[in-house]
C-alpha positions as CSV (number, residue, x, y, z in Angstrom):
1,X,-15.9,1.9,-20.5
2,X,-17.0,0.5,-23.6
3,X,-13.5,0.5,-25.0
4,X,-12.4,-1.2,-21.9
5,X,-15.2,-4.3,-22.8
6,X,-14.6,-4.4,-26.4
7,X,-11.3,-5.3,-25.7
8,X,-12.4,-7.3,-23.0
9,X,-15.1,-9.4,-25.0
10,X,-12.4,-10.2,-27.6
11,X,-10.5,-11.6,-25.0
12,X,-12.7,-13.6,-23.2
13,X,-12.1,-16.6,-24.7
14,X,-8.4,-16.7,-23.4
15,X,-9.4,-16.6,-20.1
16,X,-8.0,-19.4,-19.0
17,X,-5.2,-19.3,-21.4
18,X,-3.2,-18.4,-17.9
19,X,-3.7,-22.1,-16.9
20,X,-0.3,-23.7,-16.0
21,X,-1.7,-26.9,-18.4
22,X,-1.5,-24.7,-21.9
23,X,-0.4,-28.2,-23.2
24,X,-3.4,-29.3,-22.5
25,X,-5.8,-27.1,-24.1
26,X,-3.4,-25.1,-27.0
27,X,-4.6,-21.2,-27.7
28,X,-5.5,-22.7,-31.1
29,X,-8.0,-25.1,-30.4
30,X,-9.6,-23.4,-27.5
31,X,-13.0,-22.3,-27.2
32,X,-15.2,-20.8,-24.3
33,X,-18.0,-23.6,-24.7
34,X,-15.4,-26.1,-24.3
35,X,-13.5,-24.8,-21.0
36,X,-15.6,-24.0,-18.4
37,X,-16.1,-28.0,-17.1
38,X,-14.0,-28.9,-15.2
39,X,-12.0,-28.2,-11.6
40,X,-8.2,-27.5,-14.2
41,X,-10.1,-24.8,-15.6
42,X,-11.5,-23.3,-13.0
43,X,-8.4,-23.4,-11.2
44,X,-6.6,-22.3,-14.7
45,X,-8.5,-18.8,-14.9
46,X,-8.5,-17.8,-11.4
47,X,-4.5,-18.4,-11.8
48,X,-5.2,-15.3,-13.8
49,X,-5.7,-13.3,-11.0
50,X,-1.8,-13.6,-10.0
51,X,-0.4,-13.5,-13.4
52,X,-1.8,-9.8,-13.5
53,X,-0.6,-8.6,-9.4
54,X,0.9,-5.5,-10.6
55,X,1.2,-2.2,-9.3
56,X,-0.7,-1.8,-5.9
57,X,-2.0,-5.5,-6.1
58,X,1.9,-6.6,-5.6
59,X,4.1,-5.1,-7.8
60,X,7.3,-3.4,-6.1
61,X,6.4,0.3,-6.7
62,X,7.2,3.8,-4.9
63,X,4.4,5.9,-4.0
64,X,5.6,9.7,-4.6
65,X,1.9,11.0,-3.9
66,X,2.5,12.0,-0.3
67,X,5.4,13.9,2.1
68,X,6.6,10.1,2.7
69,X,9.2,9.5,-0.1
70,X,10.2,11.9,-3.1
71,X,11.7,10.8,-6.9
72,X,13.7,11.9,-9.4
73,X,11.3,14.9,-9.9
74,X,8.1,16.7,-7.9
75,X,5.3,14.6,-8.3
76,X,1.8,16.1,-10.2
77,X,-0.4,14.3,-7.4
78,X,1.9,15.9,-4.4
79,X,2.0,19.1,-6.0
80,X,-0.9,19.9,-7.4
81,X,-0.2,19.8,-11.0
82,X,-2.2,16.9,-12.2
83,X,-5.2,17.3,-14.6
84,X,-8.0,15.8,-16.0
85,X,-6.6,12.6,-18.1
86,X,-8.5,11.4,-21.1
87,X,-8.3,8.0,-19.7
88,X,-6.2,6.2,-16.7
89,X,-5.1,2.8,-15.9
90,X,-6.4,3.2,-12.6
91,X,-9.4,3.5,-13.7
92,X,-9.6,0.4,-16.3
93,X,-7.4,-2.0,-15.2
94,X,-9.5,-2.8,-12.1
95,X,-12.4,-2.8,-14.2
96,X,-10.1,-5.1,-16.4
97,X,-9.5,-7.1,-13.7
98,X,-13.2,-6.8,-12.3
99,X,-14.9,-8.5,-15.2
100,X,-12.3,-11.3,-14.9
101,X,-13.9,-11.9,-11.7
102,X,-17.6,-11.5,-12.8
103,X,-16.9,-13.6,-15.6
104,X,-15.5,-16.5,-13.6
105,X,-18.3,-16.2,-10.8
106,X,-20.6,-16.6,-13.9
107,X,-19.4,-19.2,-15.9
108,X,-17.8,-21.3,-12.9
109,X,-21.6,-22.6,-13.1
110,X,-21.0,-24.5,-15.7
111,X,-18.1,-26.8,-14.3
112,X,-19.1,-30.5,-13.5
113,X,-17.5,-29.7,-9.5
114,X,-19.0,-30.3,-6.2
115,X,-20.4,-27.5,-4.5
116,X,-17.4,-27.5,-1.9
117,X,-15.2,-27.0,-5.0
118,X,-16.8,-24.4,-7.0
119,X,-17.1,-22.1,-4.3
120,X,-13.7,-22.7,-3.4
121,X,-12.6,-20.9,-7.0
122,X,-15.6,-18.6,-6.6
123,X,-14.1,-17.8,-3.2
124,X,-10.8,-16.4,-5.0
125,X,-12.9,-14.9,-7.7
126,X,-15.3,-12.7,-5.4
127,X,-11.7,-11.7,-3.1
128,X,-9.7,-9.9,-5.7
129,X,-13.5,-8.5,-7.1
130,X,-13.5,-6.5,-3.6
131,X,-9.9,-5.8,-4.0
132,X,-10.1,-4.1,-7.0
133,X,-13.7,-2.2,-6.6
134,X,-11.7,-0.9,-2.8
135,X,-9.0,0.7,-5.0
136,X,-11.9,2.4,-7.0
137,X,-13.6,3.5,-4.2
138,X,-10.5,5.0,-2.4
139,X,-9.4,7.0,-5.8
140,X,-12.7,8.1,-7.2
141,X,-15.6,7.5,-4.4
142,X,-18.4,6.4,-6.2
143,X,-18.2,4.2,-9.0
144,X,-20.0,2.4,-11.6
145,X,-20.6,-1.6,-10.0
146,X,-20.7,-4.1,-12.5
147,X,-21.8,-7.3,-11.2
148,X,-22.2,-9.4,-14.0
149,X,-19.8,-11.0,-17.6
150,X,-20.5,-8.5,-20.3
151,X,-20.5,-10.0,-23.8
152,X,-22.1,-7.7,-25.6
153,X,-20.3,-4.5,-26.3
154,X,-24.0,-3.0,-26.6
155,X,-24.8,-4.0,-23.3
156,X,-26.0,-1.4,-21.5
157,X,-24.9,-1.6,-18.3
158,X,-21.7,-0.7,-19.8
159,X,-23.4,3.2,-19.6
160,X,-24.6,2.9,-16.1
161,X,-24.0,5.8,-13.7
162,X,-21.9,5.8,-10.7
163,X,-23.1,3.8,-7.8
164,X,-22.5,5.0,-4.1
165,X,-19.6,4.2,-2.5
166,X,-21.3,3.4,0.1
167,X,-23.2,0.3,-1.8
168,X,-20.1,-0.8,-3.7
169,X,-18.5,-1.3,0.0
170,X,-21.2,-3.3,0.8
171,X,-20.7,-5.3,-2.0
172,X,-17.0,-5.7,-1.3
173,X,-17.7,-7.1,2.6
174,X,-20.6,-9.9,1.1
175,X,-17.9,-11.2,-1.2
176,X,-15.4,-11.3,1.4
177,X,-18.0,-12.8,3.9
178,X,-18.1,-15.7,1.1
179,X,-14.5,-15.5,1.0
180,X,-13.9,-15.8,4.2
181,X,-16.1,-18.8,4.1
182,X,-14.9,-20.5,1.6
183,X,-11.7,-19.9,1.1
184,X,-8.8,-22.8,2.6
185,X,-7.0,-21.6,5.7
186,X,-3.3,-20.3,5.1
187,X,-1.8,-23.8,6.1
188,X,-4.0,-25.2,3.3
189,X,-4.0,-23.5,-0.1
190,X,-3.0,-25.2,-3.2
191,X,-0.2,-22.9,-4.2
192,X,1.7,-20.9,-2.0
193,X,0.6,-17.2,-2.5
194,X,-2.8,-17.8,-3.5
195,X,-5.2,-16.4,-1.3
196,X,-6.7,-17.7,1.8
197,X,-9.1,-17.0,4.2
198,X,-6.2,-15.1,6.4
199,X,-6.0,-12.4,3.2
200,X,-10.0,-12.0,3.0
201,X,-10.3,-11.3,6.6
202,X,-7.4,-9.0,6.7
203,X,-8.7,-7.0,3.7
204,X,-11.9,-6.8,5.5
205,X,-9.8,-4.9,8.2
206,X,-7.8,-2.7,5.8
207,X,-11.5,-2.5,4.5
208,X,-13.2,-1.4,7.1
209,X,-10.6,1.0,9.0
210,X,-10.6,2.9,5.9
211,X,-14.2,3.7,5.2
212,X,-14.7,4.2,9.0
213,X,-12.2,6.8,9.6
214,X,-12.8,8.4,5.9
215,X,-16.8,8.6,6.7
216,X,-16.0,9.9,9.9
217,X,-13.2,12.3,9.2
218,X,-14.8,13.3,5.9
219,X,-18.3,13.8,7.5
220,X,-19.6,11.9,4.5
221,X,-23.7,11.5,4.6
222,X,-24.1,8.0,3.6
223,X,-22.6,5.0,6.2
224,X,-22.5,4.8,9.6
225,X,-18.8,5.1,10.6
226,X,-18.7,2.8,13.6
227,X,-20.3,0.4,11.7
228,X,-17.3,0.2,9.5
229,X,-15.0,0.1,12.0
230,X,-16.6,-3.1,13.7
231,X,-16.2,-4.9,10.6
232,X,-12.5,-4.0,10.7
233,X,-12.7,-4.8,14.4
234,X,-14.4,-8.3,14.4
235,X,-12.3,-9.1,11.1
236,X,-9.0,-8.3,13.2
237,X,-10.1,-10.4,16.3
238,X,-10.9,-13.7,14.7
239,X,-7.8,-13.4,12.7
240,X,-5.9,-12.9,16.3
241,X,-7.8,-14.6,19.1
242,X,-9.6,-17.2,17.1
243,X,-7.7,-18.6,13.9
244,X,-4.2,-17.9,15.2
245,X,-2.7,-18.6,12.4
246,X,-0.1,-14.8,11.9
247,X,2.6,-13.9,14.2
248,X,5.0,-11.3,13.5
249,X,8.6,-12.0,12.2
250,X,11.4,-11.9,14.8
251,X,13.4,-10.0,13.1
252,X,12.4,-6.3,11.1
253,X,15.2,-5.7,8.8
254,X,15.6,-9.3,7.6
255,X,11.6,-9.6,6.9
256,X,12.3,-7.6,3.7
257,X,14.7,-9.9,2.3
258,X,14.4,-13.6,1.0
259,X,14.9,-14.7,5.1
260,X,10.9,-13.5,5.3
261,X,9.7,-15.1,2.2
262,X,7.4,-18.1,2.7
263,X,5.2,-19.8,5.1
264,X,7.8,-20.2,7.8
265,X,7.3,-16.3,8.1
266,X,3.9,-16.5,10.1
267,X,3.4,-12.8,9.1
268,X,3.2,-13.3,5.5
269,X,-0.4,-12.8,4.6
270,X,-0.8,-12.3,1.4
271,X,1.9,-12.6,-0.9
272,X,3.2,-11.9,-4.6
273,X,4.9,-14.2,-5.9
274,X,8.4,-13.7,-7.6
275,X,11.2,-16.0,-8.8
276,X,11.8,-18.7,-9.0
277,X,14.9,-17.5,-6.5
278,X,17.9,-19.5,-8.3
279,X,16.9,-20.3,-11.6
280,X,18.1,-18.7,-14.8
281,X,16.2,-15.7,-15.7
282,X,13.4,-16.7,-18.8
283,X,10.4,-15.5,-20.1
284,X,8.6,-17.6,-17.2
285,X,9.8,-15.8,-14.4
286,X,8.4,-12.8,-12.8
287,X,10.9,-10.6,-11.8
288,X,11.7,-6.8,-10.7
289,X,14.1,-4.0,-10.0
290,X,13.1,-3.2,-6.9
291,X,16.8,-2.9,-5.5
292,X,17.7,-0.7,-8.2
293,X,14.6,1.5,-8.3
294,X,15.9,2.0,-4.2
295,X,19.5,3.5,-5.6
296,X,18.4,5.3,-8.8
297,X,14.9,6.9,-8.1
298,X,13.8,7.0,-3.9
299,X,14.4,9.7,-1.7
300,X,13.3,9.4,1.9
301,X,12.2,12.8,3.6
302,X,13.3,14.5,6.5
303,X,9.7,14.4,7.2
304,X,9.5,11.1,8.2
305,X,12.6,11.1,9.7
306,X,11.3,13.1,12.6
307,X,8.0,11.2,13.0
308,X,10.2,8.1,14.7
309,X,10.3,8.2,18.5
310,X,13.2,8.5,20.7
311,X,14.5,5.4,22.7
312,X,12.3,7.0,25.9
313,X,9.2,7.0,23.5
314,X,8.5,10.6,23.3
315,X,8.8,12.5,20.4
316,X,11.4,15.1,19.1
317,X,9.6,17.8,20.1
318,X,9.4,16.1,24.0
319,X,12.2,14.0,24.1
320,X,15.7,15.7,26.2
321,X,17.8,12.4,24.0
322,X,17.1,14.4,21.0
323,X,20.7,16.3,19.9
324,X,20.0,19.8,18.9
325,X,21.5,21.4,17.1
326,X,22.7,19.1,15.1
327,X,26.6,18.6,14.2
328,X,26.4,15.6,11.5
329,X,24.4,14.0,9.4
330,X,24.0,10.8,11.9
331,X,22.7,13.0,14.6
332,X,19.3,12.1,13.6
333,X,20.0,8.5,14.4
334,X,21.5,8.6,18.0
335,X,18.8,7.7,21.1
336,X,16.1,6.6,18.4
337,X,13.3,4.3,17.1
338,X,15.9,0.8,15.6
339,X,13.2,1.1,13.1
340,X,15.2,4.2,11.7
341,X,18.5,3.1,11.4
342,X,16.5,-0.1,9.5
343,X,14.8,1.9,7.1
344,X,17.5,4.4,6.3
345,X,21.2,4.5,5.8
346,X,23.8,5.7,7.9
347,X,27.3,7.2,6.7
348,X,29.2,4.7,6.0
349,X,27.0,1.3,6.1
350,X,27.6,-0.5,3.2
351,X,25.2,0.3,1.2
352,X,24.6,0.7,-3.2
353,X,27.9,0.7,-3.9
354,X,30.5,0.6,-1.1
355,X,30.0,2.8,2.4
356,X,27.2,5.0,2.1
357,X,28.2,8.6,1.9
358,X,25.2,11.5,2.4
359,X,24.2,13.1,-1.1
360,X,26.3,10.9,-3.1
361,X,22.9,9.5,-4.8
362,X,19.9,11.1,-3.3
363,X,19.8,14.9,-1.5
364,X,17.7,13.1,1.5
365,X,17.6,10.0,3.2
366,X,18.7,6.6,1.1
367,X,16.4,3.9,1.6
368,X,17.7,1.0,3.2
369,X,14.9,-1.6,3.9
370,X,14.4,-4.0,1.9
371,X,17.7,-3.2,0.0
372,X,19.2,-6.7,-1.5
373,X,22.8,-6.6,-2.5
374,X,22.4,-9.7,-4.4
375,X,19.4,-8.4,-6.4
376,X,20.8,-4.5,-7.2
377,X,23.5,-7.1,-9.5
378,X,20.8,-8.7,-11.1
379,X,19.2,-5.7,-13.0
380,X,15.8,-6.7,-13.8
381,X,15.7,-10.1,-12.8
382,X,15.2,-9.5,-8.7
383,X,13.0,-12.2,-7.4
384,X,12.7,-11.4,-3.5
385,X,8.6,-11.8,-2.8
386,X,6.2,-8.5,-2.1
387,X,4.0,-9.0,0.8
388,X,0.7,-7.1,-0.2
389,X,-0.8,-7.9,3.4
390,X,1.3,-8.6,6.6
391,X,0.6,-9.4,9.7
392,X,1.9,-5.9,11.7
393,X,-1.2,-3.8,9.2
394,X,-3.5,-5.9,11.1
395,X,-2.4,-5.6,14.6
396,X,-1.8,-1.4,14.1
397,X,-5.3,-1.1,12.2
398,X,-6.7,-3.3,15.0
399,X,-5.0,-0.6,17.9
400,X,-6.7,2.8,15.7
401,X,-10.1,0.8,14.7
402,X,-10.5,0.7,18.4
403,X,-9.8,3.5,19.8
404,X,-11.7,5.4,16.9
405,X,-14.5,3.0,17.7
406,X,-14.0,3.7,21.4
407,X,-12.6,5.9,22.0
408,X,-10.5,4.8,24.3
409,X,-7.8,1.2,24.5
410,X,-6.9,-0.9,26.8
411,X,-3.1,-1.0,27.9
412,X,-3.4,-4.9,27.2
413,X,-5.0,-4.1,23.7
414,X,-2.0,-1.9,23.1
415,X,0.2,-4.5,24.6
416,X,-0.9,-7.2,21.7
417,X,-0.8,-4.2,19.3
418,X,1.5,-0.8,18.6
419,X,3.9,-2.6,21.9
420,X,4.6,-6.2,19.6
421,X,5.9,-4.1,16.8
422,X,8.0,-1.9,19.2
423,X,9.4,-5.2,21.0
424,X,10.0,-7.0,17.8
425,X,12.2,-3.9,16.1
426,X,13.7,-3.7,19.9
427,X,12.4,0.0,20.8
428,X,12.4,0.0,24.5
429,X,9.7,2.6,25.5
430,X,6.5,1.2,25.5
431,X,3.1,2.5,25.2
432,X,0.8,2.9,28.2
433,X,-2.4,5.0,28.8
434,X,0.0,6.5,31.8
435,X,2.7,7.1,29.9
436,X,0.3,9.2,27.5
437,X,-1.2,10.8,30.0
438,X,2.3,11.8,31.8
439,X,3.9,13.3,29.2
440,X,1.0,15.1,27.5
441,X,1.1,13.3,24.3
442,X,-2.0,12.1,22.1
443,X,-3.3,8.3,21.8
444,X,-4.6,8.5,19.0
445,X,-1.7,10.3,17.0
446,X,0.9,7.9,18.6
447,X,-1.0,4.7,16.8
448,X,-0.8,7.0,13.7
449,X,3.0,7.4,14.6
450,X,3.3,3.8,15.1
451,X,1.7,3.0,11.9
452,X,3.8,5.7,9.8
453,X,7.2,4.3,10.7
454,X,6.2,0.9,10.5
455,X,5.0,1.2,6.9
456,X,7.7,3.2,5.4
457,X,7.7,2.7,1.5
458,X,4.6,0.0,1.5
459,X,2.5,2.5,0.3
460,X,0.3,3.1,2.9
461,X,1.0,6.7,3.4
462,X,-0.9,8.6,0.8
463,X,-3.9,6.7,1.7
464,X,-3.7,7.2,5.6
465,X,-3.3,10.9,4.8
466,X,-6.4,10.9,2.7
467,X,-9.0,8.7,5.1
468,X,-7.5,11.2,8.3
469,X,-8.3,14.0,6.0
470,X,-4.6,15.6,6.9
471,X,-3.7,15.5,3.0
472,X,-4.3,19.8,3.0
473,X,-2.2,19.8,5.6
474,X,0.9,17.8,5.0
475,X,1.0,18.3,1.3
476,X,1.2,22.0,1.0
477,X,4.5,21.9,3.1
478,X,8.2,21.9,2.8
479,X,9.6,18.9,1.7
480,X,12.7,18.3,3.3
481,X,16.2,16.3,2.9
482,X,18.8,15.5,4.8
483,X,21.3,17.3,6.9
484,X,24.3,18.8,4.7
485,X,27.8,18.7,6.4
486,X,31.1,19.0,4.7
487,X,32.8,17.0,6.2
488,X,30.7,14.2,5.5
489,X,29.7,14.8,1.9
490,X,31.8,14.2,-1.5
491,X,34.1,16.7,-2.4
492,X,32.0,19.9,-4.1
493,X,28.8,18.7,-3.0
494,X,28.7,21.8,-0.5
495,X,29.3,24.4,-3.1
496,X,26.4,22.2,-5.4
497,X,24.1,22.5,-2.9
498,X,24.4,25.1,-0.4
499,X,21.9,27.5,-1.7
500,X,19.0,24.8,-1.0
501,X,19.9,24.2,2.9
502,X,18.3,26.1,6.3
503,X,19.9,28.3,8.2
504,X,19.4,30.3,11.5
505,X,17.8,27.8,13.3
506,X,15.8,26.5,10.2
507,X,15.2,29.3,8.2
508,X,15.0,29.3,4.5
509,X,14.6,32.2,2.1
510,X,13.0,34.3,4.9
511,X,10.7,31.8,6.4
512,X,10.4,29.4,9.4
513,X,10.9,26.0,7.4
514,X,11.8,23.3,10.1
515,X,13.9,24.2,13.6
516,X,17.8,22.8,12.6
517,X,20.2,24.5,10.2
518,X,21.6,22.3,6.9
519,X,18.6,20.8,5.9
520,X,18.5,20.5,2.2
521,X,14.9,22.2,1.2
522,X,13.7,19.2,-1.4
523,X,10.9,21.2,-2.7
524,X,9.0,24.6,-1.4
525,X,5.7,24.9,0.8
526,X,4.3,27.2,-2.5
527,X,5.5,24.6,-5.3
528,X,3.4,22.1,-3.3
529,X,-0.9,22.7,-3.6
530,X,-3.3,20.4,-2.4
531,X,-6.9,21.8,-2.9
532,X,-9.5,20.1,-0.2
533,X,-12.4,21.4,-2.5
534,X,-11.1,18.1,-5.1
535,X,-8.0,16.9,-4.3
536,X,-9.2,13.9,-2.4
537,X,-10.8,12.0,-5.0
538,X,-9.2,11.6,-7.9
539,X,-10.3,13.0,-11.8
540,X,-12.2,10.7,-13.2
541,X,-10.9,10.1,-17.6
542,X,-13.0,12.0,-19.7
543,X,-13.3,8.8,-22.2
544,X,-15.3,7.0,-19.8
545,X,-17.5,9.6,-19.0
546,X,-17.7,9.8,-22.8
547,X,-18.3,6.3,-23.3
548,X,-20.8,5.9,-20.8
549,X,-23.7,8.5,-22.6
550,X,-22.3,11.2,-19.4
551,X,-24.2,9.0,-17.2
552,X,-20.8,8.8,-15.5
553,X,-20.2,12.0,-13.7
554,X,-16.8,14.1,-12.9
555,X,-16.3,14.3,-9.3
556,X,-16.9,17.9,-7.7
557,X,-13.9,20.5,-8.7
558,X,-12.7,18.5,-12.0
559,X,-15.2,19.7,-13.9
C-alpha cells in the first residue's frame, strides 16, 4: 500500500484540479494551502468522486465471474483458474479512491462554510468512502481501514493489519447515517447524478442485505445477522413509506435506453453520468461502448434462460405451458416471463445488424436489453446513462431482507414488492403465500428468482451467489447456450457446431447435462472449479502484503 500512497501524496495537491472552475485556479499556480477555503473548492474535489465512477461504481461493464453471462473466452474467476496477482486494481483503486475521501473529510475543516454546508460536501465524501470500503469487504473480507489523509509515505498506518469486516461495516453504516443526514433529497441536489440522501439509504439496503445473508449463510462468528438485515429493512421502509420519493418506470425495456435517463424516471437512484447526449464527441465527454461490447463480447446462458417463470408463475420444471421437447430456437420464449423476450433476442427481431439470426454472433442467447441502435453507430462515443442504484434493487432486497429476517412475508409486502416488478414488465401470475403453498414451490427461492431475472447483466449475479453461498454449486456446472436448429441458423453453422450440442434428452458426452436435445454445451462441468475452502474471498496482491511489513495477511487457501 505504500506504493498506492506515494503516488497518492504526490498527487494530493491536484485534488481539486477536477473542479469544473480550472480557469479559476490553473494547475500551475495551485497549491493545497491555498484551496481548501472555500464552498467552489469543496464542491470542486468532491466533483472528483464522479470523474472517477468507473468499473462497478458506474462504468458499463459485463460481469463473466458467475453462470449469468459468458465472453469471448472462459473466465479465470468462473473457472477456477485465477491465482495469486502481485497486485490488483481492485484492491488499490478503492483505496485510491478511499483516501480521496479521508482527505476531503479532513481538510474540508479548513473551508470558511457554515456548518449546514460543510457537512453537505462531507455528506458526499463519507458516501462513496462506504461505497468503496463495501466493495473491499465483499472481495477480500477483512481489510486494512484507513480513516485518516496520509501525507507521509512513512506513515505507519500505511502497514496496519487487516481490520474485521465486521468493524469496517460498521464504519460504512455511521458514514451513511451522516449521509443520510446530510445529504439533499433527490429533488434537490446541485447537479443531476450527484448523490443524494435516496442513494445513501439505498446503499444502506444493498448494505445490509448483503452482510445479513453472507453472515448467516456463511456462519461467520463475528455480527449478528438479523441485525444486518434490519438496517437493510429500516433503510428500505423510509425510502418507501416515508420519503416517497422512487417509483418504478412504466415501462422495462425502454428504462435501459435514453427514455429512462433523468429525474422524470422516478427509479433512477443513483446515476452515472454520460454525454452530453447530442453534442460532438471531445475530450470532455464521458462516453462508452456499451452497445458494441453487447454484439462483440456477451453471451447470455441457457442458464438463466430457464430461471424465468412461465406466464402461470410456476417454473419450467412445474409449469404444463412449458413446450418440451423443444422444435426451435424460440420455443424457449412461448407462455413466458415478458421479461425474457426483453432481455434476449428472438429470431428475427431486429437486432446488431439486421433480423437476428441464432449463432450468427454469439453460440447462446444475444443480449437485448439495453441495446441502443443509435449508439452501436457511434463506436466509442455512446452516451446513454448507467444507473448504479434503481429503484426495483430496493423493493426485491426489501421482499428477501424480510423474509430472511422473518421468516415469513406478508402477501401485501409482496404485493408492494416482487408483484410491482411483475405488473410493471406485464407478467400475469402473481405471487401469493397460497399460491406457494399450492404448487409446492419455495418463498424464499422465488424472491431469489425474482431478483435474478430482474437484474440480468447489472452485475448483481456473482455477488448474490457468493452472500447465498450457492457459488460451489452453480459454478462447477455446465454452462449452456442456446438451442441449435438448422433451419434457423446460417448456412454451415450445423456442421461448425454440432459436436458441442445435447442429445437424447440432454445428454452430452455420456452424461446428464440439462433435459432438451440441441443445446450448445458453452463450457464443461470439469473445465469449471470453484473451491469453497477459498474461492469466496478473493487473493489478496502479494505487493501489498509486501508493502505493509506482512502485517497484511493472505486470506485462508491463497497462501
Amino acid at each position: 500500500m505504500k506504493k498506492l500512497y506515494t503516488y497518492i501524496a504526490a498527487s494530493t495537491l491536484m485534488l481539486g484540479v477536477a473542479s469544473c472552475n480550472l480557469d479559476m485556479m490553473p494547475e500551475t499556480t495551485m497549491t493545497d494551502a491555498a484551496f481548501w477555503n472555500t464552498e467552489t473548492d469543496l464542491r470542486g474535489a468532491c466533483n472528483r468522486f464522479y470523474q472517477q465512477m468507473t468499473g462497478e461504481l458506474g462504468g458499463f461493464s459485463h460481469d463473466y465471474r458467475s453462470d449469468e453471462l459468458r465472453g469471448n473466452s472462459a473466465n479465470s474467476t468462473s473457472d477456477g483458474s485465477w491465482t495469486v496477482p502481485s497486485t490488483s486494481g481492485s484492491w488499490t483503486d478503492p483505496y485510491w479512491r478511499i483516501f480521496i475521501s479521508n482527505n476531503i473529510l479532513e481538510k474540508a475543516q479548513r473551508a470558511n462554510v457554515t456548518e449546514e454546508v460543510r457537512n453537505k460536501y462531507l455528506a458526499e465524501a463519507r458516501f462513496f468512502r462506504a461505497f468503496h470500503y463495501f466493495e473491499l469487504v465483499k472481495k477480500y473480507g477483512d481489510v486494512p481501514m484507513i480513516m485518516k489523509a496520509v501525507n507521509d509515505t512513512q506513515d505507519p498506518i500505511l502497514e496496519m493489519p487487516r481490520t474485521s469486516r465486521e468493524e469496517v461495516i460498521q464504519q460504512c453504516y455511521s458514514d451513511l447515517d451522516f449521509a443520510v443526514e446530510w445529504l439533499p433529497d433527490i429533488d434537490h441536489v446541485d447537479t443531476w447524478g450527484h448523490v443524494s440522501r435516496s442513494a445513501a439509504l439505498a446503499l444502506l439496503v444493498r448494505i445490509g442485505l448483503y452482510e445479513g445473508t453472507y453472515i448467516k449463510y456463511h456462519s461467520l462468528e463475528e455480527g449478528d445477522y438479523r441485525a444486518h438485515l434490519k438496517k437493510a429493512i429500516d433503510a428500505a421502509d423510509i425510502m418507501m413509506h416515508v420519503d416517497k420519493k422512487h417509483d418504478l418506470y412504466p415501462d422495462f425495456e425502454a428504462l435501459f435506453t435514453y427514455d429512462g435517463e433523468g429525474r422524470q424516471n422516478r427509479e433512477n437512484v443513483f446515476v452515472r453520468i454520460y454525454g452530453p447526449n447530442e453534442a460532438p464527441v471531445n475530450t470532455n465527454n464521458q462516453t462508452h461502448s456499451n452497445s458494441r461490447q453487447m454484439e462483440n463480447t456477451v453471451t447470455v446462458t441457457r442458464n438463466m434462460v430457464d430461471y424465468f417463470l412461465y406466464t402461470d408463475g410456476l417454473p419450467r420444471e412445474k409449469s404444463p405451458l412449458r413446450i418440451s421437447p423443444e422444435q426451435g430456437f424460440d420455443d424457449v420464449f412461448e407462455n413466458r416471463d415478458p421479461r425474457l423476450g426483453m432481455t434476449v433476442y428472438r429470431t428475427g427481431e431486429e437486432g446488431y445488424k439486421g433480423a437476428y439470426i441464432p449463432f450468427s454472433f454469439r453460440n447462446g442467447y444475444n443480449l437485448k436489453k439495453g441495446f441502443i441502435m443509435k449508439d452501436w453507430s457511434n463506436l466509442n462515443a455512446e452516451a446513454v446513462d448507467k444507473m448504479v442504484i434503481r429503484y426495483a434493487e430496493v423493493l426485491i432486497s426489501y421482499a428477501e431482507a424480510l423474509y430472511e429476517y422473518n421468516g415469513n412475508i406478508t402477501d401485501g409486502q409482496l404485493d408492494e414488492t416482487v408483484n410491482a416488478l411483475r405488473r410493471r414488465a406485464g407478467m400475469p401470475a402473481m405471487l401469493t403465500n397460497a399460491f406457494v403453498a399450492a404448487n409446492g414451490l419455495d418463498m424464499l427461492e422465488e424472491i431469489r428468482r425474482e431478483r435474478t431475472v430482474e437484474f440480468i447483466d447489472e452485475n448483481k449475479r456473482y455477488d448474490d451467489i457468493i452472500r447465498w453461498k450457492i457459488a460451489e454449486k452453480v459454478l462447477p456446472a455446465y454452462l449452456l447456450g442456446a438451442r441449435l436448429s438448422a433451419k434457423e441458423v446460417e448456412s454451415g453453422k450445423v456442421d461448425e457446431l454440432k459436436n458441442r450440442i445435447t442429445l437424447n434428452g440432454g445428454m452430452y458426452n455420456g452424461k446428464k447435462v440439462c433435459d432438451e436435445d440441441s443445446i450448445y454445451v458453452l463450457e464443461l462441468a470439469e473445465d469449471r472449479r470453484f473451491d469453497p475452502d477459498k474461492d469466496y474471498l478473493y487473493p489478496v496482491p502479494l505487493q501489498e502484503i509486501t508493502l505493509s511489513g506482512n502485517n497484511v495477511t493472505q486470506n485462508p487457501g491463497w497462501e
